[in-house]
C-alpha positions as CSV (number, residue, x, y, z in Angstrom):
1,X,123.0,46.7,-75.4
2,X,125.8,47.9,-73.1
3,X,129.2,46.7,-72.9
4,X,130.3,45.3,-69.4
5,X,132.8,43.3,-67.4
6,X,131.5,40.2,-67.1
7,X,132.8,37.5,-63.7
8,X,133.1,34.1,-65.2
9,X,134.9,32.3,-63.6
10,X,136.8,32.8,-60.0
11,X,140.4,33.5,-60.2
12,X,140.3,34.3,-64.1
13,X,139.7,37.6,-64.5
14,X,137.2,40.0,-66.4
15,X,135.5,39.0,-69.6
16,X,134.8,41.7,-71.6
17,X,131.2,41.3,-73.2
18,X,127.4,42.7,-74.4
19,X,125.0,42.3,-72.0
20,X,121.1,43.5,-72.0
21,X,119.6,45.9,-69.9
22,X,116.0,45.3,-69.2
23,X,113.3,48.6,-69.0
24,X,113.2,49.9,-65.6
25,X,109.7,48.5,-63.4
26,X,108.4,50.7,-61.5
27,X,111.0,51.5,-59.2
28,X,114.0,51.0,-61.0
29,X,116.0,53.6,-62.5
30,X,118.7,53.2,-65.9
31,X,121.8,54.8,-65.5
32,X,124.7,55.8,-68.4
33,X,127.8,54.7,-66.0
34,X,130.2,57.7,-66.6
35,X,132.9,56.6,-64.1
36,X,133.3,53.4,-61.6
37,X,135.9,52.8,-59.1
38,X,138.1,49.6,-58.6
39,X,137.3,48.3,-54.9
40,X,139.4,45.9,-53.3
41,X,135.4,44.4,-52.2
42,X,135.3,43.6,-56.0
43,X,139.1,41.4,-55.8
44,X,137.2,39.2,-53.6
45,X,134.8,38.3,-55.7
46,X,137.2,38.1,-58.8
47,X,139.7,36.0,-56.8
48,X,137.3,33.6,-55.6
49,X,137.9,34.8,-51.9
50,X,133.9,35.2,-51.0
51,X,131.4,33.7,-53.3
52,X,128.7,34.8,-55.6
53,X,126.8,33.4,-58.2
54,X,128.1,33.3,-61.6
55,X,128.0,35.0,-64.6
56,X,128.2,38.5,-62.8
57,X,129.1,42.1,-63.1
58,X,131.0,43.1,-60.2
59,X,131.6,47.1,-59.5
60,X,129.8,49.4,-57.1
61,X,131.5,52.6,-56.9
62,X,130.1,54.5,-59.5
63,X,128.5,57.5,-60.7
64,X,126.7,58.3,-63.7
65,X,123.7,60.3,-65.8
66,X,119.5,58.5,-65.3
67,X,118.6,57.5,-68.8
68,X,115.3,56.7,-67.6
69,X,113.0,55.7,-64.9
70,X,109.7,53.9,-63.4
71,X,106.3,54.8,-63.5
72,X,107.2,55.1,-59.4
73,X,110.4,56.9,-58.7
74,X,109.9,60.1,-57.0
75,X,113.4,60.2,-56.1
76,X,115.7,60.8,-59.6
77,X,114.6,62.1,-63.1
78,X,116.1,62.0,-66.3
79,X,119.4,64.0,-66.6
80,X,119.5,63.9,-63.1
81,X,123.5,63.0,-62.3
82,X,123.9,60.3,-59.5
83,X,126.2,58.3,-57.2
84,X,125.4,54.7,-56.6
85,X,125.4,52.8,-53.7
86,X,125.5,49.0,-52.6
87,X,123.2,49.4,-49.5
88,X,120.4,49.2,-51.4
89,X,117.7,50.1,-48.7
90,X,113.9,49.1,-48.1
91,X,113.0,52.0,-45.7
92,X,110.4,49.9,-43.7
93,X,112.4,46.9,-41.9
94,X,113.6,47.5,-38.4
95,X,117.0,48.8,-39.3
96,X,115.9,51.5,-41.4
97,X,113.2,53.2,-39.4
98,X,115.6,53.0,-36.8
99,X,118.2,55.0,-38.6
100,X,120.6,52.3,-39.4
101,X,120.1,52.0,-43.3
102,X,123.4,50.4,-44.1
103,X,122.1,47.7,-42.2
104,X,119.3,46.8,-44.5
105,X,118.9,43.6,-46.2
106,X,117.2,45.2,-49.0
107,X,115.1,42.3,-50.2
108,X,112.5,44.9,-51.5
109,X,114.7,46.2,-53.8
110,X,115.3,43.6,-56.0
111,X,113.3,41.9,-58.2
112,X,111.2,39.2,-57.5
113,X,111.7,35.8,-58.1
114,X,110.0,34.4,-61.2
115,X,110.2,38.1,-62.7
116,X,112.2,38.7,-65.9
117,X,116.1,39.4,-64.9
118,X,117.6,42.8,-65.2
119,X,120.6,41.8,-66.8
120,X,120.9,39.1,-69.4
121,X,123.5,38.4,-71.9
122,X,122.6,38.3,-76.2
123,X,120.8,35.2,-75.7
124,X,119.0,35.4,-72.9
125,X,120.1,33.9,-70.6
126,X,120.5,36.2,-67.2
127,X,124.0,37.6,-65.8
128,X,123.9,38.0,-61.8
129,X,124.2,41.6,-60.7
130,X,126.6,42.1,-57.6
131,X,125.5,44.1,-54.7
132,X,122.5,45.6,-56.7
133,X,124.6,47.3,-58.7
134,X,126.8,45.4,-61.1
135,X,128.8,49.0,-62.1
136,X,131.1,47.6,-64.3
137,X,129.3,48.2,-67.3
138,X,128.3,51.2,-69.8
139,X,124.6,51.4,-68.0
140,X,123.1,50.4,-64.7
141,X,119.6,49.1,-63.7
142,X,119.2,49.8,-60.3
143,X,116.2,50.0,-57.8
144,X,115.2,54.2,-57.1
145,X,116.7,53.1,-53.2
146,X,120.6,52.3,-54.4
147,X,121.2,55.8,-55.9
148,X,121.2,59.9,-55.1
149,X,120.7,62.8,-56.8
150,X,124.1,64.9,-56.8
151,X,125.1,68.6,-57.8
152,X,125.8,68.5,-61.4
153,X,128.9,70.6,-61.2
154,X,131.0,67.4,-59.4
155,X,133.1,65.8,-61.8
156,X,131.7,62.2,-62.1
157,X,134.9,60.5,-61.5
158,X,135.2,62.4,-58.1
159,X,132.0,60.9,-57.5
160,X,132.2,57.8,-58.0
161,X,134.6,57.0,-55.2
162,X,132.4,58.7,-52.6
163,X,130.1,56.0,-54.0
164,X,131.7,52.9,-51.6
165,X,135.8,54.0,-50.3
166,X,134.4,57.7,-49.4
167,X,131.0,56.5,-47.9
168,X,133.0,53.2,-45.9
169,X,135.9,55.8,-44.9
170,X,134.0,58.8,-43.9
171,X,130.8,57.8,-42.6
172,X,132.9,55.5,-40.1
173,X,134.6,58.7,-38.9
174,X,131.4,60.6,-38.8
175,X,128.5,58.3,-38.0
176,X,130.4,55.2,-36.8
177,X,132.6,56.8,-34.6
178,X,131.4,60.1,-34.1
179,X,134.8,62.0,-33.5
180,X,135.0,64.6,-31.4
181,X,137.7,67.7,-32.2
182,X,140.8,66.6,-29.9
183,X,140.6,62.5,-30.0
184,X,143.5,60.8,-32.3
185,X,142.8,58.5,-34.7
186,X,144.8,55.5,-35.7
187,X,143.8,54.6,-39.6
188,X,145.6,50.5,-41.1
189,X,145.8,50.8,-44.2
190,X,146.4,53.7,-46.6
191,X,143.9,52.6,-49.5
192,X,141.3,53.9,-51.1
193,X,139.0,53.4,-47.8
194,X,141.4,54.3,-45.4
195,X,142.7,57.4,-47.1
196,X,139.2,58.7,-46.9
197,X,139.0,58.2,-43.3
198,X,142.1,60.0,-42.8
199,X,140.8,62.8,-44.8
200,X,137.6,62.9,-42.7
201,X,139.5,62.8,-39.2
202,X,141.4,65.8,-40.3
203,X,138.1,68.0,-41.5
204,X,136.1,66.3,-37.6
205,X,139.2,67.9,-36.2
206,X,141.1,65.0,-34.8
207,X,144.0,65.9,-32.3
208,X,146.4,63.2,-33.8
209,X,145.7,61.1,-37.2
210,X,148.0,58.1,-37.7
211,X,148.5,56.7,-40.8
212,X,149.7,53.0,-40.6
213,X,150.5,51.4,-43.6
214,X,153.7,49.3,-45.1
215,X,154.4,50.8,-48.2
216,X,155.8,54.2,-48.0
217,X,154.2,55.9,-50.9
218,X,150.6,55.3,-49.5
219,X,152.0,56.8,-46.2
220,X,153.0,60.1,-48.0
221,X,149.5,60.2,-49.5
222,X,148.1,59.9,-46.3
223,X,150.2,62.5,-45.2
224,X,148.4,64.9,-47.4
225,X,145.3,63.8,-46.8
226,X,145.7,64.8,-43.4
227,X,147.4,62.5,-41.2
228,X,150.1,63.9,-38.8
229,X,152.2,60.9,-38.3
230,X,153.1,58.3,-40.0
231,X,154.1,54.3,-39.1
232,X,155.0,51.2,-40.9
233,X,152.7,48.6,-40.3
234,X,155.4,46.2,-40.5
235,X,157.7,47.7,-37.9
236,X,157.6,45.0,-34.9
237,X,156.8,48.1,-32.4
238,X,154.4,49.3,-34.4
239,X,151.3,49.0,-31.8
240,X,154.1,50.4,-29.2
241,X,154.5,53.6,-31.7
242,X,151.5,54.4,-32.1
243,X,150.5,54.1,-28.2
244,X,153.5,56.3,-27.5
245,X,152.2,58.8,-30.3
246,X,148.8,59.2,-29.1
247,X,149.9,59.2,-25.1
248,X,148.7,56.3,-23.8
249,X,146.6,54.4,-27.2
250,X,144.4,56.2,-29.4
251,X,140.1,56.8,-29.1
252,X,139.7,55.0,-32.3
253,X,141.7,52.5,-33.9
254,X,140.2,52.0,-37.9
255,X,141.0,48.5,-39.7
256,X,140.8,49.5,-43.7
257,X,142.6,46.5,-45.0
258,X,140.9,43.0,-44.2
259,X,143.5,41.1,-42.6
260,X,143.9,39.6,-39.4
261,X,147.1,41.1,-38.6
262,X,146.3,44.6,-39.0
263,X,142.8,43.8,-36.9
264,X,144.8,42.4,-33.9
265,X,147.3,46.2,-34.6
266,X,143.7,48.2,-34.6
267,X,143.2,46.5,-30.7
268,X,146.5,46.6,-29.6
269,X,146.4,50.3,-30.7
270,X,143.4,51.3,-28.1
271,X,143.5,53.8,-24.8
272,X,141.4,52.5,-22.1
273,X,137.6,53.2,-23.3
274,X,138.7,53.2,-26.9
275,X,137.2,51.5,-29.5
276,X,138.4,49.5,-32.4
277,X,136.9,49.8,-35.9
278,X,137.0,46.7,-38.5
279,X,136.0,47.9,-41.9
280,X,138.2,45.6,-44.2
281,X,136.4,42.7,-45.7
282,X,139.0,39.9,-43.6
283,X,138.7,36.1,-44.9
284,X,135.7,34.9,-44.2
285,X,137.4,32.5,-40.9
286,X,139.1,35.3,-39.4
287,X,137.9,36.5,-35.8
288,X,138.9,39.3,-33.8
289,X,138.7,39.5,-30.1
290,X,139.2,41.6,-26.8
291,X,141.3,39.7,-24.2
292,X,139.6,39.7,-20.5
293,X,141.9,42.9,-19.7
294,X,140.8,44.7,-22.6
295,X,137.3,44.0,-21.3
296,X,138.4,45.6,-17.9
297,X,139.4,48.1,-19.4
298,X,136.6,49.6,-21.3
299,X,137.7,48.5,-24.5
300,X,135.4,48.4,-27.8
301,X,135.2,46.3,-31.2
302,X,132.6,46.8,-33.8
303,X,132.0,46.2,-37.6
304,X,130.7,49.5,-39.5
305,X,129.3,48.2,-42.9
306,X,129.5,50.7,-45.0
307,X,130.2,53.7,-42.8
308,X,127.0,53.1,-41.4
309,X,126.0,55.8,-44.1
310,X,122.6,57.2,-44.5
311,X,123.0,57.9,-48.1
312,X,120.1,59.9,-49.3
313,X,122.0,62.8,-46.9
314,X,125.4,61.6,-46.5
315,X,126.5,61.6,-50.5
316,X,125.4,64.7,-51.2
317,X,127.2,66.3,-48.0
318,X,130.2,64.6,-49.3
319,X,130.0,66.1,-52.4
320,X,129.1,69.8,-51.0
321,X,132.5,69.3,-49.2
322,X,134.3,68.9,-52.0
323,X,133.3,71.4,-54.0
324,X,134.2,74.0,-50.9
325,X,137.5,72.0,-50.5
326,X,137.3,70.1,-47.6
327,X,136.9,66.6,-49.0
328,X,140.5,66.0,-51.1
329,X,139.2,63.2,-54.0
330,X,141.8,63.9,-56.1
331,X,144.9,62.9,-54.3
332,X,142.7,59.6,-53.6
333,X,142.5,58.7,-57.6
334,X,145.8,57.3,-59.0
335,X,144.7,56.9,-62.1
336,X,141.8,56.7,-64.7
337,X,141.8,53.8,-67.2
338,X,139.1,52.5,-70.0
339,X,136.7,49.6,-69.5
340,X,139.1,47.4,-71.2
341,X,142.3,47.6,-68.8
342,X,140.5,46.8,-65.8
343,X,142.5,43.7,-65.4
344,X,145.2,45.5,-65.6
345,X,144.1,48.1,-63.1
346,X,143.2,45.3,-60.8
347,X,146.4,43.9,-61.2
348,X,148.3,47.1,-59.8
349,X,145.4,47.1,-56.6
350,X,146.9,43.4,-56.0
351,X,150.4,45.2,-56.2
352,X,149.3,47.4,-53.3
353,X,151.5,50.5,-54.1
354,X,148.4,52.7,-55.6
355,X,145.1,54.3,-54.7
356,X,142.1,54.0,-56.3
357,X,142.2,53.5,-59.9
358,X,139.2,54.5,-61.4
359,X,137.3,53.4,-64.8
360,X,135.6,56.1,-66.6
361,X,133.2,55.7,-69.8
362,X,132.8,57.6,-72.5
């Protein structure tokens, strides 16, 4: 039995409750959650924004100690200490053997329908795990694919967050984008996601790192992590700052917030031939577009899910970063609360003014 934060109903918060872990099948792996960051993903569930099937655990930024494992993991041993990861993969549809794991549906690692549930409450009946990870709790069942081995000298709260805001912010600087030393980066939106990207322009050696964000305090953080100038997102010249800033627009223009205004500032941001980056999870009728002179003029939108991470060697590079200094996850964590305030922690994230909060266990 395991204590957890249990989705009930949209819009009402986090139950706390005792759910039931099942034993791992062949490819699963049981993990003792040690730490778990709050994601601004997770609000949309909680809020009713995106829908999931309910009862569920949300949480999916997490890191934590393998209890036990399958007759067929290869991967992870007991003891071993991991970081989690919602892009679950398969390693045999198109997108993975072409080298775009994030992409993955990952039907193959989850169980099958008809088979016993891996999480179920006292009684019996099952509790929906969220993005195959459902981290809010004191253990995790996951399939051998969502998780990686890590150096046991990281602090597992530092971990968790490379687990989703690290992964989403870095990887889109280093796989999704590709930065060469000298090109300026525009970041909107100083949270836990953009922070990270910020960070990760500065080790890729960006000329000029923007940091655009409303609220002044996450501006200043940025400006630790690396950026070196800062703009209100609010300003009404904002786009025409950051354009002056970087000489003309900037290479890459990175969305980190989910809303439709800062989307249409990431395009208005651009140089000719740059490219626009939407990594916030916007409402789910939102659309962003390139006008017929953008077109003309070279101009580029994409999604990056996830960083477009590869995982399996991504987390672990993230980690050897940090531990020779590179990578700055401590400036990115406001604060570390138990299980039982995480209404309260999600509270301040609605609040805006903080980074990432996250929850560590015992």
């Amino acid at each position: 039995m395991a204590k957890a934060a249990i989705l009930e109903q949209p819009g009402e918060g986090l139950v706390i409750g005792d759910i039931e872990l099942a034993d791992p099948g062949p490819h699963e792996v049981l993990i003792d959650t040690k730490a778990c960051g709050l994601c601004h993903s997770d609000l949309h569930f909680i809020d009713g924004v995106y829908p999931h099937p309910l009862p569920a655990i949300p949480g999916h930024e997490a890191a934590g100690v393998v209890r036990a494992v399958g007759s067929e993991v290869r991967t992870v041993r007991p003891g071993d200490h991991v970081v989690t990861c919602l892009s679950a993969f398969c390693g045999h549809c198109e997108f993975c053997v072409t080298g775009r794991m994030a992409l993955c549906l990952g039907g193959d690692t989850r169980r099958t329908a008809g088979a016993a549930p891996r999480l179920t409450r006292a009684d019996g009946s099952p509790v929906n795990q969220m993005l195959n990870l459902s981290a809010f709790a004191e253990a995790m069942l996951v399939h051998e694919h969502a998780c990686v081995s890590i150096d046991k000298r990281m602090p597992l709260d530092r971990a968790a967050i490379i687990g989703c805001a690290v992964t989403t912010g870095a990887g889109t600087i280093f796989n999704a984008a590709n930065v060469t030393p000298g090109e300026s980066v525009a970041v909107i939106g100083c949270g836990g996601v953009g922070l990270a990207a910020i960070n990760a322009a500065r080790i890729a050696g960006a000329g000029q790192v923007i940091a655009v964000d409303p609220i002044p305090e996450k501006r200043e953080l940025a400006s630790v992590l690396g950026a070196t100038h800062l703009v209100d997102a609010m300003a009404p010249d904002a786009a025409k700052q950051i354009i002056e800033i970087s000489g003309g627009g900037v290479h890459y223009a990175i969305e980190a917030v989910g809303r439709q205004a800062s989307a249409d500032l990431a395009v208005a941001s651009l140089r000719r031939g740059g490219t626009a980056i939407i990594l916030g999870m916007m409402p789910l009728d939102c659309k962003v577009g390139l006008g017929a002179l953008d077109l003309l003029s070279g101009k580029k939108l994409q999604g990056a899910i996830m960083g477009y991470n590869r995982f399996p060697v991504d987390l672990p590079r993230l980690v050897d970063f940090y531990m020779r200094g590179l990578l700055d996850l401590d400036t990115i964590i406001a604060e570390r609360i138990p299980l039982e305030e995480i209404n309260a922690g999600f509270d301040k994230m609605r609040a805006g003014h903080s980074a990432r909060s996250v929850v560590v266990f015992d």
